[in-house]
C-alpha positions in Angstrom: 5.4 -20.0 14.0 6.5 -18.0 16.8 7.8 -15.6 14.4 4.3 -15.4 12.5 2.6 -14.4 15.4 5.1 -11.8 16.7 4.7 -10.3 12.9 1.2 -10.1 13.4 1.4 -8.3 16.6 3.7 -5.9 15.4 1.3 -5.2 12.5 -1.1 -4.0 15.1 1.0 -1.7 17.0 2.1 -0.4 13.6 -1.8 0.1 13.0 -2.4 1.9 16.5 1.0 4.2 15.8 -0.2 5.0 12.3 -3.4 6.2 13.5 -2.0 8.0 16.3 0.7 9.6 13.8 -2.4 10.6 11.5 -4.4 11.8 14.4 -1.5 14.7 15.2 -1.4 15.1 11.3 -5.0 15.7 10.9 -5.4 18.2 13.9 -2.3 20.4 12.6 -3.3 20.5 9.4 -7.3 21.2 10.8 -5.6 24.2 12.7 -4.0 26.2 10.1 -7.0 25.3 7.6 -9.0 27.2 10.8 -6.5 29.7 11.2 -7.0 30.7 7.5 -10.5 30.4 8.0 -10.5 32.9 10.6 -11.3 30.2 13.7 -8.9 27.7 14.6 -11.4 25.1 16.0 -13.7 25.1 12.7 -10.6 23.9 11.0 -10.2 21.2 13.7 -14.0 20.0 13.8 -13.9 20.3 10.1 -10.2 17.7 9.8 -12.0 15.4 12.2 -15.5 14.7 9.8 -13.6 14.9 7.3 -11.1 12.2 8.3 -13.9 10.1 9.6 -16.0 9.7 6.7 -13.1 9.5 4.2 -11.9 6.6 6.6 -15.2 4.8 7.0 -15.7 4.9 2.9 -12.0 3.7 2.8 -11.8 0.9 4.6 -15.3 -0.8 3.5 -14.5 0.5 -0.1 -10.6 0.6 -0.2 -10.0 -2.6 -1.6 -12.9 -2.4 -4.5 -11.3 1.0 -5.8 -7.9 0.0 -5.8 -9.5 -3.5 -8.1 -11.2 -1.1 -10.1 -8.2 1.4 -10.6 -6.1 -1.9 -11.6 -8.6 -2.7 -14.0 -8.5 -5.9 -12.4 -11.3 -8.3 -13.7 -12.8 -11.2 -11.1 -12.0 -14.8 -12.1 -14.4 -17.5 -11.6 -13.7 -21.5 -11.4 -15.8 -21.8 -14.5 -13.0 -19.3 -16.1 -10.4 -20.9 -14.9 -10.0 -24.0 -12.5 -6.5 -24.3 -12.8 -6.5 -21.3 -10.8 -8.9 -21.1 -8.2 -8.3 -24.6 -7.4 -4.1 -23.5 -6.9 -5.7 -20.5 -4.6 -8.6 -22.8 -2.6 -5.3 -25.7 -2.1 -2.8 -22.8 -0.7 -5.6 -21.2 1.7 -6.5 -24.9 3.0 -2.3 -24.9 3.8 -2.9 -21.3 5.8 -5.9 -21.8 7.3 -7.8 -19.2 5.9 -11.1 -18.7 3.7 -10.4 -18.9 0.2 -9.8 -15.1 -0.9 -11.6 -13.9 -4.2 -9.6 -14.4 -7.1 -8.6 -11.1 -9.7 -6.5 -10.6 -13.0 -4.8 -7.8 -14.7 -4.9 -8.1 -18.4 -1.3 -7.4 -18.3 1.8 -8.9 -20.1 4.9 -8.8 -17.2 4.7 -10.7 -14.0 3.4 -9.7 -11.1 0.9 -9.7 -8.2 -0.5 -8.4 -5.1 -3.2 -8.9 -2.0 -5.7 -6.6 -0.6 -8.5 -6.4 1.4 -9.5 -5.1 5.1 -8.9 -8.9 6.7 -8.8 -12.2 5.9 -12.4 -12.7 5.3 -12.4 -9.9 3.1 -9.2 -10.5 1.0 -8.6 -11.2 -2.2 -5.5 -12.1 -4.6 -4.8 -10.4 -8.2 -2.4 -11.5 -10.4 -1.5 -10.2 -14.0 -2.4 -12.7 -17.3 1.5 -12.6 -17.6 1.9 -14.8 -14.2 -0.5 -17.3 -14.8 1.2 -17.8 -18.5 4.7 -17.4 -18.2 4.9 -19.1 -14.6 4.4 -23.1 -14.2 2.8 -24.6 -11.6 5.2 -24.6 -8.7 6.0 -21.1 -9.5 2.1 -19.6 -9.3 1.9 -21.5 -6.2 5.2 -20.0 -4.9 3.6 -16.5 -6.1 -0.1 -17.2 -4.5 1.3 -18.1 -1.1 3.2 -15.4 -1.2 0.4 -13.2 -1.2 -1.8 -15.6 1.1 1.3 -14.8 3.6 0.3 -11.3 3.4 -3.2 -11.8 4.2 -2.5 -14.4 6.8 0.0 -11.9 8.3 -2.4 -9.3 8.6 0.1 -7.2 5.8 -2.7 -6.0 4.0 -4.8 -4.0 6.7 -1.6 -2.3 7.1 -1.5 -1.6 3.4 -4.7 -0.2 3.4 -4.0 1.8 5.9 -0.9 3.8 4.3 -3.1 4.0 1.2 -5.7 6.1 3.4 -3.2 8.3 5.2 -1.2 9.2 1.6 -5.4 10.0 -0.2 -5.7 11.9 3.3 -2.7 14.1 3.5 -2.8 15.0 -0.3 -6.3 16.0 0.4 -6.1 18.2 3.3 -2.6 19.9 1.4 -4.7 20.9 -1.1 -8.0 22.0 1.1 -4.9 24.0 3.1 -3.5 25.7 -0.2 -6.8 26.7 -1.8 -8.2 27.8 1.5 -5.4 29.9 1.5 -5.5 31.4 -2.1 -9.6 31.6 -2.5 -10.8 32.1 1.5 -8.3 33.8 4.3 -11.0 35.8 6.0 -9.2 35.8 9.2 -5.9 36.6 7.7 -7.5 39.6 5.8 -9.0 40.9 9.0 -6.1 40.5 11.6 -4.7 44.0 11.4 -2.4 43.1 14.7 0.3 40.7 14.4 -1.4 39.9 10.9 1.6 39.9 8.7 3.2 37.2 11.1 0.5 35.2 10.7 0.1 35.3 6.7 4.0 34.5 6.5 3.6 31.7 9.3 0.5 30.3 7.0 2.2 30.7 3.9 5.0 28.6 5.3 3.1 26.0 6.7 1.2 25.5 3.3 4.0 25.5 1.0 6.2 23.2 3.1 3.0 20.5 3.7 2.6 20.3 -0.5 6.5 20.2 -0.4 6.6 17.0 1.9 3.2 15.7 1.1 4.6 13.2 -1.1 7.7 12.8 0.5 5.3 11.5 3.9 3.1 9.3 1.6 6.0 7.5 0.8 7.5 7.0 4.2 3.8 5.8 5.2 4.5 3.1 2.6 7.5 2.3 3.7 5.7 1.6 6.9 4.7 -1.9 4.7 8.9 -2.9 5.7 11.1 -4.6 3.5 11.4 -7.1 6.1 7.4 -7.6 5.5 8.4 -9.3 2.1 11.2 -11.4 3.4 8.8 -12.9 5.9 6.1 -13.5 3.5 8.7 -15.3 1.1 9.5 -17.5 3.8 5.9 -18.1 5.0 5.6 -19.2 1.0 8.4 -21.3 1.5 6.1 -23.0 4.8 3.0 -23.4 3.0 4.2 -25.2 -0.4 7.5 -26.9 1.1 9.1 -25.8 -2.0 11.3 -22.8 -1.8 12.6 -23.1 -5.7 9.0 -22.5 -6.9 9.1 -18.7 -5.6 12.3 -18.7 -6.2 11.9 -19.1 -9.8 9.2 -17.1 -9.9 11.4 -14.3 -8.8 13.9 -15.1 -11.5 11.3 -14.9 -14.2 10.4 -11.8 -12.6 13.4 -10.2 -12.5 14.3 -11.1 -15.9 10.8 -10.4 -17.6 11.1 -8.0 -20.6 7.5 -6.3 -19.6 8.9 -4.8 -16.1 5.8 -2.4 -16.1 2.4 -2.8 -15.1 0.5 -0.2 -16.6 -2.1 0.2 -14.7 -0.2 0.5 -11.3 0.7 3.7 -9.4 3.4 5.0 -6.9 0.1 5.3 -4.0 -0.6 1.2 -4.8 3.4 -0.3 -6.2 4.2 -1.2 -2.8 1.3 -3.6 -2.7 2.6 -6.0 -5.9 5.3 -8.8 -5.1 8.0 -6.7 -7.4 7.6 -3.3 -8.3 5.5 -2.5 -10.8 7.1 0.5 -11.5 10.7 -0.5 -11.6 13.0 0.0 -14.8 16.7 -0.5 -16.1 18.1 2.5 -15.3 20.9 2.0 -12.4 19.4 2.5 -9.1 21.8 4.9 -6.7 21.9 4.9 -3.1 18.9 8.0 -2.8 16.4 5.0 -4.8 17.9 2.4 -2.2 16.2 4.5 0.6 13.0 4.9 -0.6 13.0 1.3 -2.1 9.2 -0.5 -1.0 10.8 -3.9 -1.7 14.1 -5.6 -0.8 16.6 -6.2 -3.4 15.2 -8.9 -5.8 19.0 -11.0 -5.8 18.5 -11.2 -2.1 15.3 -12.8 -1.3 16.1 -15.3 -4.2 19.2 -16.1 -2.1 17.7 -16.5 1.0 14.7 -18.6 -0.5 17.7 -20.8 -2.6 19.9 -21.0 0.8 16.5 -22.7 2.7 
């Protein structure tokens, strides 16, 4: 338990050092948007409304567009009792409200949480989960993601979601700022070639690294992050083999793809999405959002 609670608290220091990370982010970025503009603290005053209404819309909306992008349909108990009543039983084991209940029309296995706390949570799975897995494996694969929500994971989530929409957004704003405005670069005449070739730099290498920073941000949501919520499943059905057998049907499913998943939202499924047969070489292994699939079934098999 004392482990649960220490994982929650780390969660919100990760939250506060996000922010504070995307604070400095936002600032540079609004300064050479103002330098190209021809004032410095336009560009600055500009980043900050910017970043405020994107962030309000985000976190009260977040959730709903990533549903909507998913193509994920609400279930109701009168659709399907069998599950709702599996999700209502595992949130009466976590102590939480019962989370609203979504499903991918999607053949492979697979899953995810979202939502900006636990009272506004909710738990997708894909069609292919609730027929290809039995009962103690769904429940192994719904506490899973009740973990998540319970462990405050999915703020987190959100949150890298936000900072990769942001930074792709203010690359661009940079770049065509740069290619259709550049009043103050045209009308610098001392020291002005130093400042287009400083500018120039600065835009090309943000749209260079833009993606590579979303995916760090992502990687914020820590490998260890699934290894506790496997355990935490383990807690809250007493049965470790239902997840774990989950994991093998997973990881031996022919459908590996969900189609309507992304690389901004793949870190938010229990496997994946994405992932295919190729081999995967020691660059993939850094950039991995989830720990090695033959590992966590170990550890939930050795409990």
């Amino acid at each position: 338990m004392a482990d649960m609670f220490d994982h929650i608290a780390s969660n919100k220091r990760l939250t506060f050092f996000l922010f504070f990370i995307f604070s400095l982010l936002i600032i540079a970025l609004g300064y050479v948007i103002g330098l190209i503009w021809g004032v410095w603290w336009i560009g600055i005053i500009f980043a900050f409304i910017l970043s405020v209404i994107y962030i309000t819309i985000s976190y009260y909306t977040g959730d709903k567009a990533i549903l909507n992008l998913s193509k994920a349909k609400e279930v109701k108990k009168k659709d399907d009792p069998f599950l709702i009543n599996t999700v209502e039983g595992i949130a009466i084991a976590a102590g939480l409200p019962k989370p609203k209940v979504f499903m991918i029309k999607e053949e492979s296995i697979n899953a995810f949480a979202t939502g900006r706390d636990p009272e506004h949570a909710s738990i997708t799975v894909t069609s292919g989960a609730r027929e290809k897995l039995n009962r103690q494996e769904l429940e192994g694969v719904i506490a899973h993601e009740m973990s998540h929500i319970k462990n405050r994971d999915i703020l987190v989530m959100m949150l890298a979601v936000m900072l990769f929409g942001l930074i792709v957004l203010f690359s661009q704003v940079m770049i065509r700022s740069f290619i259709f405005g550049g009043k103050g670069r045209r009308n610098n005449n001392s020291g002005g070639g130093i400042l287009i070739l400083i500018v120039i730099a600065v835009a090309v290498i943000a749209a260079i690294l833009a993606p590579l920073l979303a995916r760090m941000l992502k990687m914020a949501i820590s490998r260890k992050r699934e290894f506790l919520a496997d355990a935490n499943a383990a807690v809250l059905t007493r049965y470790p083999p239902g997840l774990a057998n989950a994991l093998k049907k997973i990881k031996n499913d022919k459908d590996k793809v969900v189609d309507t998943a992304n690389r901004a939202t793949a870190f938010l499924y229990i496997e994946n999405p994405l992932r295919h047969k190729k081999k995967v070489n020691w660059v993939d292994r850094m950039f991995m959002t989830h720990p090695d699939i033959n590992e966590r079934i170990r550890r939930l098999e050795s409990m």
